[in-house]
N, CA, C and O atoms as a Maestro MAE file, in Angstrom:
{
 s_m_m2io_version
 :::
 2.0.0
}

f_m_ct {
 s_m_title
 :::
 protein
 m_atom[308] {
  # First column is atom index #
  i_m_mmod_type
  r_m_x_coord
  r_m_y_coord
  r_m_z_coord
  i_m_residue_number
  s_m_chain_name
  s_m_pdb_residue_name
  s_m_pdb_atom_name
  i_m_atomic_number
  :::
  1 25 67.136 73.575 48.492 1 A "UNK " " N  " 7
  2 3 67.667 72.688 47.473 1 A "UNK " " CA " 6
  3 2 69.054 73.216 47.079 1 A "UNK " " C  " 6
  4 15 69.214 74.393 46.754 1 A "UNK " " O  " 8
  5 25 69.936 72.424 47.111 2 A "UNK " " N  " 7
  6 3 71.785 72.760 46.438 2 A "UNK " " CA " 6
  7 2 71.537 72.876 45.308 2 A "UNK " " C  " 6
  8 15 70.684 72.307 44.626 2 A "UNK " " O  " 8
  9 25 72.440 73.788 44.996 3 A "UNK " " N  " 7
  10 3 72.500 74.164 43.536 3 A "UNK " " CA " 6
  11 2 72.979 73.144 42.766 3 A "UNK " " C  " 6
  12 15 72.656 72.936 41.597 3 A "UNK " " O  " 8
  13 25 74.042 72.265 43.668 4 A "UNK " " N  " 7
  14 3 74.597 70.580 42.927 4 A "UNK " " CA " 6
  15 2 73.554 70.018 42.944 4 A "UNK " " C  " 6
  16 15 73.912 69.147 42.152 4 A "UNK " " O  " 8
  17 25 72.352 69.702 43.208 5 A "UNK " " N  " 7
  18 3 71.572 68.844 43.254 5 A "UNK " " CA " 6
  19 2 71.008 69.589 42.308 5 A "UNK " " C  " 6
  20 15 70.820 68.780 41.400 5 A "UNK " " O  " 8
  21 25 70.480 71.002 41.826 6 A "UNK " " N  " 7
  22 3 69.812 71.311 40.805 6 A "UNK " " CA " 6
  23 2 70.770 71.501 39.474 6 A "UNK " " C  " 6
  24 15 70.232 71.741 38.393 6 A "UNK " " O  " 8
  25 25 71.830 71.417 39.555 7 A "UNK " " N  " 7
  26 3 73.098 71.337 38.160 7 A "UNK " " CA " 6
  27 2 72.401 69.657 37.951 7 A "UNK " " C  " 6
  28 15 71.879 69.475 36.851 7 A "UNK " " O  " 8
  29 25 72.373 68.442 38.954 8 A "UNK " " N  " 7
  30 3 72.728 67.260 38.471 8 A "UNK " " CA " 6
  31 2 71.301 67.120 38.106 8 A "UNK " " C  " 6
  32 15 71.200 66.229 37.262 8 A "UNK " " O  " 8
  33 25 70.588 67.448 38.292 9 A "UNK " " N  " 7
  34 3 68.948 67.512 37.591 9 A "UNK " " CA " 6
  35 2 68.609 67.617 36.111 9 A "UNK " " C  " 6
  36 15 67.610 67.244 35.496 9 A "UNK " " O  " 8
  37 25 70.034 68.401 35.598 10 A "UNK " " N  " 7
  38 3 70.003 68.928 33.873 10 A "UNK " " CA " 6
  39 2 70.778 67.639 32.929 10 A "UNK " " C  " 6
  40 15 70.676 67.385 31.729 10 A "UNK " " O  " 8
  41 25 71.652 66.909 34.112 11 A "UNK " " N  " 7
  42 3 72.285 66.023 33.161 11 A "UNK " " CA " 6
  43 2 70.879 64.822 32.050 11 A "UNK " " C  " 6
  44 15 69.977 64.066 32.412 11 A "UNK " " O  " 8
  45 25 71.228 65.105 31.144 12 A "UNK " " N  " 7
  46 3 70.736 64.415 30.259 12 A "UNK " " CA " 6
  47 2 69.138 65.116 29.447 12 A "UNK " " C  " 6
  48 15 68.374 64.534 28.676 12 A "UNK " " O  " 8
  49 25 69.065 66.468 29.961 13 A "UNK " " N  " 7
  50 3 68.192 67.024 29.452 13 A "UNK " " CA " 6
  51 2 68.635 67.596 28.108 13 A "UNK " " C  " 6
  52 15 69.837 67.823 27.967 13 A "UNK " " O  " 8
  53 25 67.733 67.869 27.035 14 A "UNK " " N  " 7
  54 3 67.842 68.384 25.536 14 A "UNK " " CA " 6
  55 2 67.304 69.508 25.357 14 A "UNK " " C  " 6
  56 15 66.200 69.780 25.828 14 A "UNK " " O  " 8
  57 25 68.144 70.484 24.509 15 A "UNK " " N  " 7
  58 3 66.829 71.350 24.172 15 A "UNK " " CA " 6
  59 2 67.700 71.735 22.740 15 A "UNK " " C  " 6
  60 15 68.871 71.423 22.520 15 A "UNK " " O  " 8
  61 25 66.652 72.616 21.701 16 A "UNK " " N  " 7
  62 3 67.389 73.515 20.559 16 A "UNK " " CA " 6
  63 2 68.191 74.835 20.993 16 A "UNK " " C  " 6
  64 15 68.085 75.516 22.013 16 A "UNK " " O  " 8
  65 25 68.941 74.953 19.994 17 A "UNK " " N  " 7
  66 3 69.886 76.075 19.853 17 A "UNK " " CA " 6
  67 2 69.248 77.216 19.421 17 A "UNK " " C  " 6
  68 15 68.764 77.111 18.294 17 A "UNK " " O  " 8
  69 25 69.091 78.336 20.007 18 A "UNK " " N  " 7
  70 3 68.794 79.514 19.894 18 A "UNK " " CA " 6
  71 2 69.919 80.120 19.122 18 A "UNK " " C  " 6
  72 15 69.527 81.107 18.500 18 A "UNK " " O  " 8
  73 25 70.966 79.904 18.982 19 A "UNK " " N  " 7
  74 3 71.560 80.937 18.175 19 A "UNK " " CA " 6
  75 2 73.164 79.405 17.948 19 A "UNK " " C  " 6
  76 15 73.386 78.344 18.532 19 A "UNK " " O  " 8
  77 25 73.823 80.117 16.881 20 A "UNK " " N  " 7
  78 3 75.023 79.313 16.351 20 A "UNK " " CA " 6
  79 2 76.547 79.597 17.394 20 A "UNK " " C  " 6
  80 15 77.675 79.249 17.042 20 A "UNK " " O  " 8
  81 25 76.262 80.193 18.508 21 A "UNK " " N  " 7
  82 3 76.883 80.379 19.358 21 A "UNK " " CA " 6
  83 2 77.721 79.079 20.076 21 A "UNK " " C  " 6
  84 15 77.267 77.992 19.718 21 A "UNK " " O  " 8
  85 25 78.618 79.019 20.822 22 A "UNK " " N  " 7
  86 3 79.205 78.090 21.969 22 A "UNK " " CA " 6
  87 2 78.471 78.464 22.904 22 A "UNK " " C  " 6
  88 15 77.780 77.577 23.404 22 A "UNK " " O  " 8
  89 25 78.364 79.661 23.394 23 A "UNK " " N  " 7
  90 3 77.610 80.087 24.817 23 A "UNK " " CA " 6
  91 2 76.214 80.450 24.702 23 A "UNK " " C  " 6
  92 15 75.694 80.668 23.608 23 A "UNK " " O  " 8
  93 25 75.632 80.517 25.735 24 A "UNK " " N  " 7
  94 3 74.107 80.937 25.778 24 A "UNK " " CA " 6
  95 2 73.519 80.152 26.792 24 A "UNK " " C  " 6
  96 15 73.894 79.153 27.406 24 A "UNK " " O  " 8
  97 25 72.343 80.964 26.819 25 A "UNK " " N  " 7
  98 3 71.572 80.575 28.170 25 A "UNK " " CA " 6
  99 2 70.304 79.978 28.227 25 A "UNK " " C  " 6
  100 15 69.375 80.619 27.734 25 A "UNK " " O  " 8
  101 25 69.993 78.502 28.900 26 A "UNK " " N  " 7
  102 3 68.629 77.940 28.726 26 A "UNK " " CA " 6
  103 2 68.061 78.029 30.261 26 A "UNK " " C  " 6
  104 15 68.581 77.973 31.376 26 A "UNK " " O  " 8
  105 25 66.785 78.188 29.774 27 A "UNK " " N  " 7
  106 3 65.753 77.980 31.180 27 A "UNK " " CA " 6
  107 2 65.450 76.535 31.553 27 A "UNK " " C  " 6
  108 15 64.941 75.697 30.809 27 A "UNK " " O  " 8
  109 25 65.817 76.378 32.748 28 A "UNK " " N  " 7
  110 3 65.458 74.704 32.962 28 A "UNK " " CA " 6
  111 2 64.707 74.671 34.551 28 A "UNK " " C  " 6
  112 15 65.087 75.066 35.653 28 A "UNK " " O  " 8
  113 25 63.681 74.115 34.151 29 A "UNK " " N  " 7
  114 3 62.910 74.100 35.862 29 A "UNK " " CA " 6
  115 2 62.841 75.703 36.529 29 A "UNK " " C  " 6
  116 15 62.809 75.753 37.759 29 A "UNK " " O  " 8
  117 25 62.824 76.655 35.975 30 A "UNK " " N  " 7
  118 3 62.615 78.177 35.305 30 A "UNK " " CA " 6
  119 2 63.696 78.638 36.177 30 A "UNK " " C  " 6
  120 15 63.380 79.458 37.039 30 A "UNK " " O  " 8
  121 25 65.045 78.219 36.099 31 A "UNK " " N  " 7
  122 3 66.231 78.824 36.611 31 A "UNK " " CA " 6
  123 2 67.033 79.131 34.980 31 A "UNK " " C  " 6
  124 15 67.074 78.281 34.090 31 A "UNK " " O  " 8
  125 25 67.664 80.626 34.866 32 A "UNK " " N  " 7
  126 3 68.297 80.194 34.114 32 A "UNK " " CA " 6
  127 2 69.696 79.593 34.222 32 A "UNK " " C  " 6
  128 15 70.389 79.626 35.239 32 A "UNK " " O  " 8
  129 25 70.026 79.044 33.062 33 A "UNK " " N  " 7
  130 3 71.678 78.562 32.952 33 A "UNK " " CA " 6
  131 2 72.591 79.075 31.513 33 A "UNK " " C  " 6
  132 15 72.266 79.413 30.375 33 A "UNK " " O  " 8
  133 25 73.846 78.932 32.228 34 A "UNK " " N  " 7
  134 3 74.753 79.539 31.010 34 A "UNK " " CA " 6
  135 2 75.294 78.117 30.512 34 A "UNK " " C  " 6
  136 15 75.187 77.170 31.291 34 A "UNK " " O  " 8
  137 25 75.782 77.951 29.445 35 A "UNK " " N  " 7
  138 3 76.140 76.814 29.231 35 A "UNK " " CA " 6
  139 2 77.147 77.049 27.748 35 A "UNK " " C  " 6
  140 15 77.485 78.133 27.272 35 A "UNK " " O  " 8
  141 25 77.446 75.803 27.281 36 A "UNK " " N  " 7
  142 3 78.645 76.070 26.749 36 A "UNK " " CA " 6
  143 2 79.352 74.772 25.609 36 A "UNK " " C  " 6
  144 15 80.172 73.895 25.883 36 A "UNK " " O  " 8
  145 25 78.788 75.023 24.523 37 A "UNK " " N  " 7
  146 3 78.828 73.632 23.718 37 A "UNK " " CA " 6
  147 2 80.721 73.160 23.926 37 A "UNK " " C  " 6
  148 15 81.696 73.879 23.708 37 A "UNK " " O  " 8
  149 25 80.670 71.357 24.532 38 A "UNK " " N  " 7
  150 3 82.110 71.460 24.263 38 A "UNK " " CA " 6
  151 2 82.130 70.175 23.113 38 A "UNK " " C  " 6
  152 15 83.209 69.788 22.664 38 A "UNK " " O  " 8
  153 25 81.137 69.703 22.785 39 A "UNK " " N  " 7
  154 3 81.224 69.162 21.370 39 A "UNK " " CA " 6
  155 2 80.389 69.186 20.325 39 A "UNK " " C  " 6
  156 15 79.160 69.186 20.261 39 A "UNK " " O  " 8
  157 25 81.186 69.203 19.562 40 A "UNK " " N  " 7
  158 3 80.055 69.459 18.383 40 A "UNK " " CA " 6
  159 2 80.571 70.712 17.724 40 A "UNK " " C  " 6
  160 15 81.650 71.252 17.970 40 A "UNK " " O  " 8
  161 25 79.499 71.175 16.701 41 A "UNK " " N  " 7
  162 3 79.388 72.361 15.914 41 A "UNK " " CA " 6
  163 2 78.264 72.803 15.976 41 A "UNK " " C  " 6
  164 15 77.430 72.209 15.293 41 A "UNK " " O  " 8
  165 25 77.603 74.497 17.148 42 A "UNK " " N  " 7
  166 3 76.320 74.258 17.190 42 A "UNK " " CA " 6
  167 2 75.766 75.371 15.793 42 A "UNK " " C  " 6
  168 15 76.405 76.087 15.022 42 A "UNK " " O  " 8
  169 25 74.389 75.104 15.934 43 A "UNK " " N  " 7
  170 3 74.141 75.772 14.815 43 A "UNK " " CA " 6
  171 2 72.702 75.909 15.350 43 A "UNK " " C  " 6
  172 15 72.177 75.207 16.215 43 A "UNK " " O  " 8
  173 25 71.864 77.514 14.302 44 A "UNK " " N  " 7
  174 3 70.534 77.508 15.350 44 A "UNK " " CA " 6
  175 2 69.546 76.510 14.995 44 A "UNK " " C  " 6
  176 15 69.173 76.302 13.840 44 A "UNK " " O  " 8
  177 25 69.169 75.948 15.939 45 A "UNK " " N  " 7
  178 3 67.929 74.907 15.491 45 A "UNK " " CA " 6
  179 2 68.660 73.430 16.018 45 A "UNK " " C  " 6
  180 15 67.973 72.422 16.185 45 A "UNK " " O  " 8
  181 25 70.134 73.449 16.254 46 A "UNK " " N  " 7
  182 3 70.692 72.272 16.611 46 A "UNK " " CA " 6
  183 2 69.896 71.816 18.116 46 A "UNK " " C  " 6
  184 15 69.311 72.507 18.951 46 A "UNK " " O  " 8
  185 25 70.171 70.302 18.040 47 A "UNK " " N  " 7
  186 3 69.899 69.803 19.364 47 A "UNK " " CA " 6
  187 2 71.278 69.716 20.565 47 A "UNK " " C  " 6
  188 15 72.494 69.582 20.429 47 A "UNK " " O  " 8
  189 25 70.548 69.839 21.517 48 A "UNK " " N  " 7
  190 3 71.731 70.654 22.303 48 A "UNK " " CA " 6
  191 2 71.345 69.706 23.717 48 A "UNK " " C  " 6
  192 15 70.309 69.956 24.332 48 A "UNK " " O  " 8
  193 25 72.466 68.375 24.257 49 A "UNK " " N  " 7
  194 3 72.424 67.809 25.168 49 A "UNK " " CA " 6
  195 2 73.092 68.293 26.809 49 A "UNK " " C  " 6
  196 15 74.136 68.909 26.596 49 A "UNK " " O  " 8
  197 25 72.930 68.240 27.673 50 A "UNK " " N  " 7
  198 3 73.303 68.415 28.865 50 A "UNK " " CA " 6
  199 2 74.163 67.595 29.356 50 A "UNK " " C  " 6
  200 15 73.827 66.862 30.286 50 A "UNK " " O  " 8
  201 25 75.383 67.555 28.855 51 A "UNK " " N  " 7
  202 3 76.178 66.143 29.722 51 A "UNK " " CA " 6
  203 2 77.013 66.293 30.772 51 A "UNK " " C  " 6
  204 15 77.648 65.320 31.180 51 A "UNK " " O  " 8
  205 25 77.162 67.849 31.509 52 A "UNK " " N  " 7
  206 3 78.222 67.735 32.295 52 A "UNK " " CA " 6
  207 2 77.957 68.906 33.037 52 A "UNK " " C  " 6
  208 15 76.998 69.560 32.627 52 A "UNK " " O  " 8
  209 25 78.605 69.375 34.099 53 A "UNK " " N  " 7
  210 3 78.260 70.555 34.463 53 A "UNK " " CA " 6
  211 2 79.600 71.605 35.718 53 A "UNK " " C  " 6
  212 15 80.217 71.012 36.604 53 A "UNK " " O  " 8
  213 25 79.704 72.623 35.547 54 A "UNK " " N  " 7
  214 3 80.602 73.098 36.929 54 A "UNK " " CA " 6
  215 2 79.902 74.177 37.607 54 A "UNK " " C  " 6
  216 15 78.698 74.419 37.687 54 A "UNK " " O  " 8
  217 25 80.990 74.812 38.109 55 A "UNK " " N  " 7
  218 3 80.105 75.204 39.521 55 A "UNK " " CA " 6
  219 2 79.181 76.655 38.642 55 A "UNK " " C  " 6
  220 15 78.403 77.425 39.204 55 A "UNK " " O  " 8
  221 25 79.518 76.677 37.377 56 A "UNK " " N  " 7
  222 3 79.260 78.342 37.095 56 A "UNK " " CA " 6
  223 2 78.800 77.902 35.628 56 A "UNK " " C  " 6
  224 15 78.516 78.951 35.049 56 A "UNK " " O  " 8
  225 25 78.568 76.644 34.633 57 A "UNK " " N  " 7
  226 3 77.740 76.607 33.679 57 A "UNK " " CA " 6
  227 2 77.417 75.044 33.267 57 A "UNK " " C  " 6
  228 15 77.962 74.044 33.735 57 A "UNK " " O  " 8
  229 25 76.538 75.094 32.416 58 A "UNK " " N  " 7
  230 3 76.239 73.474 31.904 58 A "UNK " " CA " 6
  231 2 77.196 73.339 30.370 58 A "UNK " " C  " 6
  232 15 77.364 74.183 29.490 58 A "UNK " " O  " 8
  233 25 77.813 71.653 30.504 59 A "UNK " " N  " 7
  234 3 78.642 71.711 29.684 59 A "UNK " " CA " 6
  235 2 77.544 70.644 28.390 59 A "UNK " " C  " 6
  236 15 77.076 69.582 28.801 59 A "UNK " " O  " 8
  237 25 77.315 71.010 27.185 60 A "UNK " " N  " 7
  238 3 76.822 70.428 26.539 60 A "UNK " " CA " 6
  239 2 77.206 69.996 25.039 60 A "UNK " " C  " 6
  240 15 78.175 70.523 24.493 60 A "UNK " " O  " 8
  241 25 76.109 68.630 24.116 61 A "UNK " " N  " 7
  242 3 77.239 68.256 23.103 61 A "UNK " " CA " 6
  243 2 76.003 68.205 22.039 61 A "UNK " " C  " 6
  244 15 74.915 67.713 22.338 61 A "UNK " " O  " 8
  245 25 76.290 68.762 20.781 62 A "UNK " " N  " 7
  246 3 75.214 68.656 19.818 62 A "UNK " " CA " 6
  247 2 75.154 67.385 19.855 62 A "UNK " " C  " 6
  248 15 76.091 66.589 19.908 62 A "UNK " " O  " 8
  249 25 73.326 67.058 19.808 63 A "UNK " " N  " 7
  250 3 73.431 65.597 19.493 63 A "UNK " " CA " 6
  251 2 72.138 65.573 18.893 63 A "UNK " " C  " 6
  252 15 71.187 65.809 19.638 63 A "UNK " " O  " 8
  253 25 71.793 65.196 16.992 64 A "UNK " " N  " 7
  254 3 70.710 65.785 16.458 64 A "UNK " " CA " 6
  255 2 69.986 64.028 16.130 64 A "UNK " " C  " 6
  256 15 69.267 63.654 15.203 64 A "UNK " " O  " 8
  257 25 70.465 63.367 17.145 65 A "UNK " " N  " 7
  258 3 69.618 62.360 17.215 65 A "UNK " " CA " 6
  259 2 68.216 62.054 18.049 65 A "UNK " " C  " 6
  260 15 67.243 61.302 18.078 65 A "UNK " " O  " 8
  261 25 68.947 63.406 18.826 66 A "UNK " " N  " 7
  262 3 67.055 63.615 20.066 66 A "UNK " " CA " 6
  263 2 66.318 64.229 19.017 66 A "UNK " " C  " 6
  264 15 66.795 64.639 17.959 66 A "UNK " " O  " 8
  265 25 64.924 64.277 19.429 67 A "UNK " " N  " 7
  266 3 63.378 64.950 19.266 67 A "UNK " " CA " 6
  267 2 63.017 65.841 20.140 67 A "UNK " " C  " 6
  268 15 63.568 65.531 21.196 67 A "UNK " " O  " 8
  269 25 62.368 66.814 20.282 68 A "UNK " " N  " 7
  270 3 61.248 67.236 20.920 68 A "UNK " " CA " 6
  271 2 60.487 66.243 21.562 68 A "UNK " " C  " 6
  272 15 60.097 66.588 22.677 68 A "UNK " " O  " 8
  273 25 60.163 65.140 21.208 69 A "UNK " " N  " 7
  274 3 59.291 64.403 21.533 69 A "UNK " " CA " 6
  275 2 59.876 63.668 22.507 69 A "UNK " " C  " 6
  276 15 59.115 62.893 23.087 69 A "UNK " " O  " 8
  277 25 61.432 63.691 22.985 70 A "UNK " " N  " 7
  278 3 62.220 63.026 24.201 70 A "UNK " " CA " 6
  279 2 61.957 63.647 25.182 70 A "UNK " " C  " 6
  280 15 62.058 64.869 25.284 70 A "UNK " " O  " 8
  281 25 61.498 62.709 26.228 71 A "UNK " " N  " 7
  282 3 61.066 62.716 27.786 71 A "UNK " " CA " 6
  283 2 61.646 63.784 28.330 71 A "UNK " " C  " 6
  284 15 61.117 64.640 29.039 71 A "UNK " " O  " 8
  285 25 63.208 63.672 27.830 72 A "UNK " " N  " 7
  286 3 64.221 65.038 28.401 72 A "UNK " " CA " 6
  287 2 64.305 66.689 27.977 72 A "UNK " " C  " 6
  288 15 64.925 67.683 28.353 72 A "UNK " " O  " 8
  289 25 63.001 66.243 26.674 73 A "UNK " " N  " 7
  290 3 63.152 67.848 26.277 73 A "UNK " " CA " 6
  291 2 62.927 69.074 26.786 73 A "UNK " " C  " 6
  292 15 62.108 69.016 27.703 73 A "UNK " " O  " 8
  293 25 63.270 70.018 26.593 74 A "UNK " " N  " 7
  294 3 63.233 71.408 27.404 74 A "UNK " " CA " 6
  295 2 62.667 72.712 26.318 74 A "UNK " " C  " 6
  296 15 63.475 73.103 25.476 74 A "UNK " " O  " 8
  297 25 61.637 73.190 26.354 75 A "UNK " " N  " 7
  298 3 61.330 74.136 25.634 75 A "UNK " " CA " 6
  299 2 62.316 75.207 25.647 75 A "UNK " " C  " 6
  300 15 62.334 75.621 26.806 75 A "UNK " " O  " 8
  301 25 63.154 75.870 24.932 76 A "UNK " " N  " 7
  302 3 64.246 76.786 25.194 76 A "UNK " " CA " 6
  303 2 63.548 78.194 24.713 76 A "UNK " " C  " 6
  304 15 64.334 79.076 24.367 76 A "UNK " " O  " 8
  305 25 62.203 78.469 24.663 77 A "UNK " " N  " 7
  306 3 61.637 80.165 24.466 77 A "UNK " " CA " 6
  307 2 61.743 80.644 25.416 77 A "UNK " " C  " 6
  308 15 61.422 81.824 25.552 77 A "UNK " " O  " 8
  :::
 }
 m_bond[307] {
  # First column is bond index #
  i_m_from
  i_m_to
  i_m_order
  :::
  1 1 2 1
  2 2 3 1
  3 3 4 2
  4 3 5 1
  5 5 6 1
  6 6 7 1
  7 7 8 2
  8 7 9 1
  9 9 10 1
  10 10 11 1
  11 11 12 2
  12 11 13 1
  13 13 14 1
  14 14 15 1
  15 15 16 2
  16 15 17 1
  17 17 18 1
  18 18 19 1
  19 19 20 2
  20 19 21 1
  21 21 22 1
  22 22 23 1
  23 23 24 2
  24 23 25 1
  25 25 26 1
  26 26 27 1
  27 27 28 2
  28 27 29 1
  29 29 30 1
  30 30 31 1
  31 31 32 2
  32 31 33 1
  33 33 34 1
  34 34 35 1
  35 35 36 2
  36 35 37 1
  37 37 38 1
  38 38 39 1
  39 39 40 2
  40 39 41 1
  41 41 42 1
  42 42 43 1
  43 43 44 2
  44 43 45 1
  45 45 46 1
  46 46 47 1
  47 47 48 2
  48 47 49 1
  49 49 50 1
  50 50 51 1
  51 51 52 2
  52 51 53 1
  53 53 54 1
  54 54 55 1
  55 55 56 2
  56 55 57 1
  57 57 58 1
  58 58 59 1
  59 59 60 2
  60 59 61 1
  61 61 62 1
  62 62 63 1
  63 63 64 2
  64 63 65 1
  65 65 66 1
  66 66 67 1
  67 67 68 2
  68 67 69 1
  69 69 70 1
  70 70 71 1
  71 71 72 2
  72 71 73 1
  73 73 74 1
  74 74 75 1
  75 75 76 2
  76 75 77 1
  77 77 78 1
  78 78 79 1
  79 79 80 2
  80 79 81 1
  81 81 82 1
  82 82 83 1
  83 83 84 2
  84 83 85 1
  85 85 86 1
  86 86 87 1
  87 87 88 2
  88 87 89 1
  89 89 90 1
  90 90 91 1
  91 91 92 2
  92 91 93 1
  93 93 94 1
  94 94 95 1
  95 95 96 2
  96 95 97 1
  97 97 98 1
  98 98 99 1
  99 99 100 2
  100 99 101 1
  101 101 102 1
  102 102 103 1
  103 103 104 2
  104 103 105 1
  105 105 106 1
  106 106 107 1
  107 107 108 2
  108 107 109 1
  109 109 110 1
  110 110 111 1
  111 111 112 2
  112 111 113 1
  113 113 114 1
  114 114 115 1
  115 115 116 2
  116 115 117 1
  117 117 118 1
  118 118 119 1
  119 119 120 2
  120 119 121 1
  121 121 122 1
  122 122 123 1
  123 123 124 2
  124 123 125 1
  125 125 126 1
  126 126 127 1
  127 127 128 2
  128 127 129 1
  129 129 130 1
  130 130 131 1
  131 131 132 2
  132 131 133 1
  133 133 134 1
  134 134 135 1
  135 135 136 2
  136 135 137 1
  137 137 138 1
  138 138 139 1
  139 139 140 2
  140 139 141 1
  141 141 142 1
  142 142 143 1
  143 143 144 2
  144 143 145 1
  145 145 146 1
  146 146 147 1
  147 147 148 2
  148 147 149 1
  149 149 150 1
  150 150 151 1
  151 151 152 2
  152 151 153 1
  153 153 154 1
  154 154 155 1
  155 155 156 2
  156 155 157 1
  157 157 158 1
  158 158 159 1
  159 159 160 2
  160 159 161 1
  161 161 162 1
  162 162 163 1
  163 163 164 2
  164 163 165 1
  165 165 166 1
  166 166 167 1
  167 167 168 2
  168 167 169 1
  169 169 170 1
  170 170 171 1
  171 171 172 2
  172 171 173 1
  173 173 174 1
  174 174 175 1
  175 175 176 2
  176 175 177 1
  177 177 178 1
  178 178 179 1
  179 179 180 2
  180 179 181 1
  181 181 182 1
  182 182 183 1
  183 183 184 2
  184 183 185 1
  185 185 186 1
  186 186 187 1
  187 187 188 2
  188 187 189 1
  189 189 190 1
  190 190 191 1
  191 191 192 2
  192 191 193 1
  193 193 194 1
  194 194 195 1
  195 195 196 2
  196 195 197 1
  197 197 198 1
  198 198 199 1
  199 199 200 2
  200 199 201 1
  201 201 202 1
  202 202 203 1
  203 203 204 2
  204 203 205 1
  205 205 206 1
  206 206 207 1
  207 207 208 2
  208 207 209 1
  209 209 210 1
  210 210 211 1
  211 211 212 2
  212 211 213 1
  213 213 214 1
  214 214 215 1
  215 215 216 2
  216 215 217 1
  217 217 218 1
  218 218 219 1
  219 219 220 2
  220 219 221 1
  221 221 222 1
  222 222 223 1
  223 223 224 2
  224 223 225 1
  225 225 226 1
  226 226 227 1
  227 227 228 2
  228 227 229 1
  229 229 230 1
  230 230 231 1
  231 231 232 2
  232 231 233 1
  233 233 234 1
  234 234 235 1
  235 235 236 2
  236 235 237 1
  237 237 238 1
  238 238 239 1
  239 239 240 2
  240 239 241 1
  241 241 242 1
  242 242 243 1
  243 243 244 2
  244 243 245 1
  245 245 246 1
  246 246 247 1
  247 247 248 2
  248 247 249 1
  249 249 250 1
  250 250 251 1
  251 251 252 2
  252 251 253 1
  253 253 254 1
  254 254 255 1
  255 255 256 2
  256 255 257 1
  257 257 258 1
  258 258 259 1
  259 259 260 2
  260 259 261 1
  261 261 262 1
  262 262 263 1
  263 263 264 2
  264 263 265 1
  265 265 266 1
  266 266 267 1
  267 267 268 2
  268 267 269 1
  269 269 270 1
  270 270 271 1
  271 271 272 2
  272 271 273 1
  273 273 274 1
  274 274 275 1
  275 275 276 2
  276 275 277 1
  277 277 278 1
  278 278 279 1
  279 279 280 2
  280 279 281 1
  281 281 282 1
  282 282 283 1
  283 283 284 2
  284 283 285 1
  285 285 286 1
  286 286 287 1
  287 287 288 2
  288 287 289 1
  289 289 290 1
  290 290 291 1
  291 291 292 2
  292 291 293 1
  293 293 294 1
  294 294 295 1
  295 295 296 2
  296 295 297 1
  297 297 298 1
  298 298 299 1
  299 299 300 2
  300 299 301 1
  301 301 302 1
  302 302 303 1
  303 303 304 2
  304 303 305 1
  305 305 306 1
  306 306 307 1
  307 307 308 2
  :::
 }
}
């Protein structure tokens, strides 16, 4: 499996913010990733979308209109 094909797998996945950071790292499909809020203001507990990605992190945008309960969510422990 390409790693582009497993980057384009995350687009549109959600998860919470572990820490009030820009950077940090989520487990997705148990790979980790570095990633990198480029909108928003994150904060811990924020919801944290997957919208973009390059060759070396996922680019993501607070968006505290998802749930847990969205199809796309991602447990981030």
């Amino acid at each position: 499996m390409s790693g582009e094909y497993q980057m384009n797998k995350t687009i549109g996945k959600c998860f919470r913010s572990a820490s009030d950071n820009y950077n940090g790292v989520v487990r997705i499909y148990g790979s980790p990733y570095m990633y990198r809020v480029v909108n928003g203001i994150p904060a811990k507990g924020a919801m944290l979308e997957v919208i973009d990605f390059s060759s070396t992190e996922l680019f993501v945008s607070v968006n505290n209109y998802l749930f847990e309960s969205d199809v796309n969510y991602i447990d981030n422990r």
